[in-house]
C-alpha positions in Angstrom: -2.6 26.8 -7.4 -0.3 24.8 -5.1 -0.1 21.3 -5.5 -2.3 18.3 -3.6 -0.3 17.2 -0.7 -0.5 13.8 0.4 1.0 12.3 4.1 0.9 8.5 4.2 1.3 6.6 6.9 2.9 3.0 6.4 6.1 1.2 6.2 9.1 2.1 3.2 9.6 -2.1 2.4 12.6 -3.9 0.3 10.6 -5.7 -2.0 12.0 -9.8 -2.8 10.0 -10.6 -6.3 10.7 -14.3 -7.1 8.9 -16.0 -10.1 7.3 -19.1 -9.0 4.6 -21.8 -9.7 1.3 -21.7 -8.1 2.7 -25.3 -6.4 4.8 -23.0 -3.9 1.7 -21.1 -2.9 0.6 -24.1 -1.8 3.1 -25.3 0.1 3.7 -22.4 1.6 0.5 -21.8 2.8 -0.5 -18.7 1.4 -3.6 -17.5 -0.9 -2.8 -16.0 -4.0 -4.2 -12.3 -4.1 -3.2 -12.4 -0.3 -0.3 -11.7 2.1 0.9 -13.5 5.2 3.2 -12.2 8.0 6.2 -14.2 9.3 9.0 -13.3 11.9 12.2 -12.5 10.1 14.1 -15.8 10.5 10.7 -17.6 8.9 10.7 -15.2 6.0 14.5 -15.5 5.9 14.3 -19.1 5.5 11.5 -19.3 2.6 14.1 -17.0 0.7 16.9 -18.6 0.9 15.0 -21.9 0.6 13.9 -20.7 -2.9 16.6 -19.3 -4.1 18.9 -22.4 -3.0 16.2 -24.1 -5.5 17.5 -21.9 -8.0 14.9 -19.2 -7.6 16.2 -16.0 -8.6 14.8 -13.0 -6.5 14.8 -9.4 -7.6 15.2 -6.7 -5.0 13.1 -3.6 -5.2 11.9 -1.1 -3.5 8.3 -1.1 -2.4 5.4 -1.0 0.7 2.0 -0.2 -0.1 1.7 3.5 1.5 5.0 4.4 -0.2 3.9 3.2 -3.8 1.0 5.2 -3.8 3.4 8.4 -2.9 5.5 7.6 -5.6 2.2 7.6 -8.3 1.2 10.5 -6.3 3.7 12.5 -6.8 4.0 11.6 -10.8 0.5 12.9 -11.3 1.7 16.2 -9.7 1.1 16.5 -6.0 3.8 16.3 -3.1 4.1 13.6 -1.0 5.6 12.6 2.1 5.9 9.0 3.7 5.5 8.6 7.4 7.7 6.0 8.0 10.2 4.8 10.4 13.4 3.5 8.1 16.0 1.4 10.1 19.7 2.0 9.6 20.7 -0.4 7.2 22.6 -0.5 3.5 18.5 -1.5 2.4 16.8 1.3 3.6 19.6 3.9 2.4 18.3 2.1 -0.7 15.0 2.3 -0.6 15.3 5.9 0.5 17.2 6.7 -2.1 14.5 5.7 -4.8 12.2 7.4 -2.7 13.8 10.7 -3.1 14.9 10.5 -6.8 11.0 9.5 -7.1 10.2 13.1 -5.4 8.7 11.5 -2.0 9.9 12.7 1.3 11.1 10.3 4.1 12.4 12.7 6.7 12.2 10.3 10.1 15.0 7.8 10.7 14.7 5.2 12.8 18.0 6.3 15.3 20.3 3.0 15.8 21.0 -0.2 13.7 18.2 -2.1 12.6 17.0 -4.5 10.2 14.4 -2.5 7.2 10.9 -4.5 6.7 10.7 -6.8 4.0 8.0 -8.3 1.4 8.4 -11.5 -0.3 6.7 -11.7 -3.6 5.8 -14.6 -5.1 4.8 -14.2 -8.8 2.7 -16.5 -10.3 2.7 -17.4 -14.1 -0.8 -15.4 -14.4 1.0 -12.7 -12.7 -1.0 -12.7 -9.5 0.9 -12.6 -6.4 0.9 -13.9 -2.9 2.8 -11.9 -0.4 4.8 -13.3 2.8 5.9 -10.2 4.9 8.2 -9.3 7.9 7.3 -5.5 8.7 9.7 -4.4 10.4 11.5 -3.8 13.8 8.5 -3.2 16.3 10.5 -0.6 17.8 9.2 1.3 14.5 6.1 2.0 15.5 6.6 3.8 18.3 8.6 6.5 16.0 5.6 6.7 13.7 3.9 9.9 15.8 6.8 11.3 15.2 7.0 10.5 11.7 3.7 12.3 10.9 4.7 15.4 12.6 8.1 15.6 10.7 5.8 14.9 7.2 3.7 18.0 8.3 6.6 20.1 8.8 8.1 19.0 5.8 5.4 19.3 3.0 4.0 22.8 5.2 0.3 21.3 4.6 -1.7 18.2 4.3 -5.0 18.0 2.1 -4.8 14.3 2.6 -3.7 11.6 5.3 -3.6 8.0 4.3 -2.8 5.2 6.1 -1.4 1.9 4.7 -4.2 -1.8 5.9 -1.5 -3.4 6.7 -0.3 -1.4 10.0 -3.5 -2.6 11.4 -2.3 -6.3 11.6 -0.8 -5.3 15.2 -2.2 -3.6 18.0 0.8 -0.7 17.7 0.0 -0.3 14.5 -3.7 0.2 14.7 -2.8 2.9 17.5 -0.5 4.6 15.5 -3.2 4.3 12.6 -5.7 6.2 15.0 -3.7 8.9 16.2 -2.8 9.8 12.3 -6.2 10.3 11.6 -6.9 12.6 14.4 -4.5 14.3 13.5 -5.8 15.0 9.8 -8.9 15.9 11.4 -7.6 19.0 13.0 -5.3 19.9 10.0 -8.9 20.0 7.7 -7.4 16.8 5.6 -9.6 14.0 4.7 -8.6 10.8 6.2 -8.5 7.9 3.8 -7.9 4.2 4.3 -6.2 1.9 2.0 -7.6 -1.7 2.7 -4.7 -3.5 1.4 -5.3 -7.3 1.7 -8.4 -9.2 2.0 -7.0 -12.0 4.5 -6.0 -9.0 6.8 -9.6 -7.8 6.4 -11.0 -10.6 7.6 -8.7 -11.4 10.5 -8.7 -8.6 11.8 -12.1 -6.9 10.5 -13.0 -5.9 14.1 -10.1 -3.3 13.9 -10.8 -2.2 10.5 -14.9 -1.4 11.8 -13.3 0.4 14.9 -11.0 2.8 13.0 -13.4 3.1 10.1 -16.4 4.1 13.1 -13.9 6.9 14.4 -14.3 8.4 11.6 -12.8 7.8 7.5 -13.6 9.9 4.7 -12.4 7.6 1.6 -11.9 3.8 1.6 -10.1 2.6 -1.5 -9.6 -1.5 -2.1 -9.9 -4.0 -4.5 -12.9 -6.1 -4.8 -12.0 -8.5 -2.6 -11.1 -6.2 0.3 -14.3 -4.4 -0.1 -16.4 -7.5 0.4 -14.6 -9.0 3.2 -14.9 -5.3 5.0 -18.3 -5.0 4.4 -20.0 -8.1 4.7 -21.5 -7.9 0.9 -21.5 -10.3 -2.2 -19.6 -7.7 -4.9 -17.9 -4.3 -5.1 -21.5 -2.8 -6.0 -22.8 -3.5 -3.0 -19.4 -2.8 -0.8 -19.2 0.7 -2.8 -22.6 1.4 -1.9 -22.7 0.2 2.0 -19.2 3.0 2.5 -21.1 5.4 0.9 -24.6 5.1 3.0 -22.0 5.6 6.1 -21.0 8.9 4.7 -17.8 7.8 3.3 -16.1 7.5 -0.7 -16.0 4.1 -1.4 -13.2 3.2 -4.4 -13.4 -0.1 -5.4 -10.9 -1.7 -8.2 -12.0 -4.3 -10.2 -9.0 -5.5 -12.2 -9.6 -5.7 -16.0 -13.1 -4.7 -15.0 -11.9 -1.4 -14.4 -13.3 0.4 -10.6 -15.7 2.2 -9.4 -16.7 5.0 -6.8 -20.0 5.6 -4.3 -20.1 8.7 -2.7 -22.1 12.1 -2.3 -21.7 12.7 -5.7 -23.4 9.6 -6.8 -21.6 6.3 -8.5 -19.5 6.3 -11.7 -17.5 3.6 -13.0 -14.9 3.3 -15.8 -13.2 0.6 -17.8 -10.2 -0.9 -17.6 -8.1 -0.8 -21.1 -6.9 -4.0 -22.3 -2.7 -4.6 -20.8 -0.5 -7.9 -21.0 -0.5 -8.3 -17.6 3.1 -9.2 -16.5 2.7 -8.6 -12.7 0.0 -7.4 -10.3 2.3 -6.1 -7.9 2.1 -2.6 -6.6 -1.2 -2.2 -9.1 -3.7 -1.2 -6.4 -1.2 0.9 -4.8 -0.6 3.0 -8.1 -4.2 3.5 -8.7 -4.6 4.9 -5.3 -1.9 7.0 -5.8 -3.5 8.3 -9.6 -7.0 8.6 -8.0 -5.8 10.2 -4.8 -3.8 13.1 -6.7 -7.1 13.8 -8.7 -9.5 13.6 -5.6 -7.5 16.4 -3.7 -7.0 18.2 -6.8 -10.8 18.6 -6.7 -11.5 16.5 -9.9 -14.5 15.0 -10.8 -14.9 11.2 -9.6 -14.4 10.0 -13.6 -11.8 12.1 -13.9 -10.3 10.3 -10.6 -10.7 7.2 -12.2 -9.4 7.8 -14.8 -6.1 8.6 -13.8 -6.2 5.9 -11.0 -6.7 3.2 -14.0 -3.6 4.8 -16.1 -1.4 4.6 -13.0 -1.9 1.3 -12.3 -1.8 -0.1 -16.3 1.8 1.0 -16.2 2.8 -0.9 -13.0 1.1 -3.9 -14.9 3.6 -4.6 -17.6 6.2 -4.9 -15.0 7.5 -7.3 -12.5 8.0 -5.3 -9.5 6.6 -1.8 -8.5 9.0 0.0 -8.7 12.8 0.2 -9.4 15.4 -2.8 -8.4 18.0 -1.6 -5.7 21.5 -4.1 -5.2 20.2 -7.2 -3.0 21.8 -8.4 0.2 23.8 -11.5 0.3 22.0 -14.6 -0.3 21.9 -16.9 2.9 22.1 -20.8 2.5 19.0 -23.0 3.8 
């Protein structure tokens, strides 16, 4: 039997993970458990403000689509990342770890460019708050493209996912749309990460639009789930997806997560793990429950290896592998 194939649809990010205390959050305006977006020379400034306070920030590779391709692909199914990577020494390195992880990136952005970015600031309980510069918006218009060069690549699609956090522009959200029509005439089922609960709430009109035109699976935490739905716990979120026809996947951190759906609701436990970082957990359980769900597993079984995906990201502080930094800048 061939593998589960997997197209996602987000943005391949240089991940800047710098340990702070929740005082920073605070000043900085941002929620733990949330992101925030910021031009480049805003998020550019924070950076080097920190580490010119001697913050030391790691450099890794990350984005939310292209984490859950790389968990994908280590519970055995192939995955491509649509994904428009600038020409720049940081996405050469973040495609690099891509490809030794098994994940195809096969659209480059023609010209120079600066690659999106994520700063990560990790708090002593090892939540996270996230201040992010996407990208180039030239990007977005390449991400059509993108998706057709996946679909080439991988020669079929049993899944098309596409990353929340494209949906904070309008471009994005278009780009969003068009992927899933897409899926729908390739037969795929078309599944939407939620990936932060601020971006939910702002901009919750867009995620009802794309959601009404027609999603198969929903995956987000708790938090996302509620804000999306209108409802007072993941219980209640799981079930409200599920009355609309669609899978609802809910995580609930050491809780464990859950799934409404055709096929009723199950639920597992989460195993007890030191939690070092939460960064890049979510995505891994997508990536875990995703390679069971279009493997045709059972929904506990889905679970299952959604919760064992994401207990390994746990005991680390970034997603995924560290990749040389760029020079620091002076405040």
């Amino acid at each position: 039997m061939a593998p589960a194939s997997l197209v996602a649809l987000g943005d391949a990010l240089a991940d800047l993970v710098v340990a702070v205390p929740p005082e920073v959050c605070a000043r900085l305006g941002v929620e733990p458990g949330t992101a925030d977006f910021l031009e480049f020379d805003a998020l550019a400034e924070v950076v080097a403000r920190l580490e010119w306070e001697g913050a030391r920030a790691v450099v890794s590779a990350g984005g939310s689509a292209a984490n859950t391709c790389v968990a994908f692909v280590a519970d055995g199914g192939r995955a491509a990342l649509a994904t428009a990577c600038m020409d720049d020494p940081l996405a050469q390195a973040v495609r690099d770890d891509l490809a030794g992880r098994g994940v195809s990136v096969p659209v480059r952005t023609p010209g120079r460019g600066r690659t999106g970015r994520c700063l990560v600031l990790l708090l002593p309980d090892g939540e996270r708050a996230f201040l992010i510069w996407q990208g180039e918006r030239r990007r977005l218009r390449m991400l059509p493209d993108a998706v057709e060069a996946c679909l080439a690549d991988t020669g079929s699609c049993h899944g098309m996912l596409v990353e929340g956090y494209l949906l904070a522009s309008e471009e994005g959200c278009a780009a969003a749309r068009d992927a899933l029509r897409r899926a729908v005439a390739l037969g795929a089922r078309r599944m939407l990460a939620l990936s932060d609960p601020a971006l939910v709430r702002t901009r919750r009109r867009r995620f009802a639009e794309l959601l009404a035109a027609g999603v198969d699976v929903v995956l987000g935490n708790e938090a996302e789930a509620t804000a999306l739905t209108g409802t007072d716990d993941a219980e209640a979120a799981a079930a409200v997806l599920a009355r609309h026809g669609m899978l609802g996947v809910v995580t609930l951190g050491a809780r464990g997560a859950l799934v409404h759906g055709p096929g009723g609701r199950h639920r597992v436990a989460a195993p007890g793990t030191p939690v070092t970082s939460a960064v890049g957990a979510g995505d891994a359980f997508a990536g875990g429950f995703l390679a069971g769900l279009l493997s045709d597993l059972s929904p506990p079984e889905c679970l299952a290896l959604g919760v064992a995906r994401a207990r390994a990201v746990l005991t680390v502080e970034q997603a995924r592998a560290p990749v040389p930094p760029e020079p620091a800048r002076r405040p």
